[in-house]
N, C-alpha and C positions, 0 to 999 in steps of 0.2 A: 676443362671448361673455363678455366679461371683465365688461362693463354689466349683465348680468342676475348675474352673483354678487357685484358690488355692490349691487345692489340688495337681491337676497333676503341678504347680510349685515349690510346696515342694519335692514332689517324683523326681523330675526332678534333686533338689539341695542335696538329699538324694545319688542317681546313683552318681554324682558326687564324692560325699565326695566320697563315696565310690570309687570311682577311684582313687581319690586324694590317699586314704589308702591304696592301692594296690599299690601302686605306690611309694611310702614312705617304705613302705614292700619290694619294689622287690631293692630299693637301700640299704636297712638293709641287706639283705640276699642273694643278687647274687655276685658270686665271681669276677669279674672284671668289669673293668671299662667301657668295649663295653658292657655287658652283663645290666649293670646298670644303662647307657644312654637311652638302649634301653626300659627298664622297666619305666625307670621316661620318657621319651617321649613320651609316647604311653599312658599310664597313666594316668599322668598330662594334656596331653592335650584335652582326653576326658572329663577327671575328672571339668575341667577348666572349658570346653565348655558345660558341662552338669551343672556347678554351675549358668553359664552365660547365655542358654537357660531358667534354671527354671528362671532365674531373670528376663528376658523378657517376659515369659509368665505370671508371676505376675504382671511386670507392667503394660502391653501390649504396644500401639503403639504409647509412646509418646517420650520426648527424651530419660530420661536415658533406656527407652527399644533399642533403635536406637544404642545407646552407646553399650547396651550386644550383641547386634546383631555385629558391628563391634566389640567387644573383640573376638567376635568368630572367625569371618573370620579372622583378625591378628593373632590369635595363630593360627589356623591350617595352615594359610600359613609361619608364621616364626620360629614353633615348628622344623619341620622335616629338614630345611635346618639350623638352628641353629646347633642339633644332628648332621646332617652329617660333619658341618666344625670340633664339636669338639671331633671326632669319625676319622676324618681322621687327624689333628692335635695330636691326641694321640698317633696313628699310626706311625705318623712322628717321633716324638718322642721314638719312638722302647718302648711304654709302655706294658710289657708283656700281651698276653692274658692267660685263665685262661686253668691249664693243659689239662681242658675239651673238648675245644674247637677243634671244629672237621675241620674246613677249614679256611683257611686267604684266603678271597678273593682278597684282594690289594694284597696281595702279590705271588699269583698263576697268577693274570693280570700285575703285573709288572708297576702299575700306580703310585706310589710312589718314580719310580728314577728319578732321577733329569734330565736326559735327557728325560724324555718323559712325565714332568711334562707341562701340558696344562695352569694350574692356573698362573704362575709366569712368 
């Protein structure tokens, strides 16, 4: 028994990298900076949590599995609102998007001007 959750631990931490490398890829190669947040976000943080499941499935239920189990729930709750502070701070910034880009949504919604800024 113990052979088959090695195995599916390793495949588990395999899915990851490979997240991780798609991810490392998609900030080599997408033209701007939203476009590359969004790559390494999404990415990384599968990539993360699929490094940190295989690592709890190898260990199983003792502490450091306890430990992978909360790395996971922490990244998926602090991945996407990290991204978004630093995706609307770019924004702020007037950091150009890429000629590609088909819609600004901050800025079709108007949440970006200082009079109808909610955060400050």
């Amino acid at each position: 028994m113990s052979e088959i959750r090695e195995y599916i631990g390793i495949i588990l931490i395999v899915i990851g990298l490979g997240f991780d490398f798609l991810g490392v890829l998609g900030l080599v190669r997408l033209p701007d900076v939203y476009n590359r947040l969004q790559a390494a976000t999404k990415c990384v943080t599968f990539g993360s949590a699929g490094i940190l499941l295989g690592v709890f499935v190898l260990q199983g239920l003792n502490s450091f599995g306890f430990k992978a189990l909360l790395g996971i729930v922490f990244i998926f709750l602090t991945s996407p609102v990290a991204a978004h502070a630093i995706s609307q701070a770019a924004h702020r910034a007037r950091i150009p998007l890429s000629k590609k880009t088909v819609i600004d949504q901050y800025e079709e919604d108007k949440e970006l001007k200082e009079g109808n800024n909610v955060s400050s």
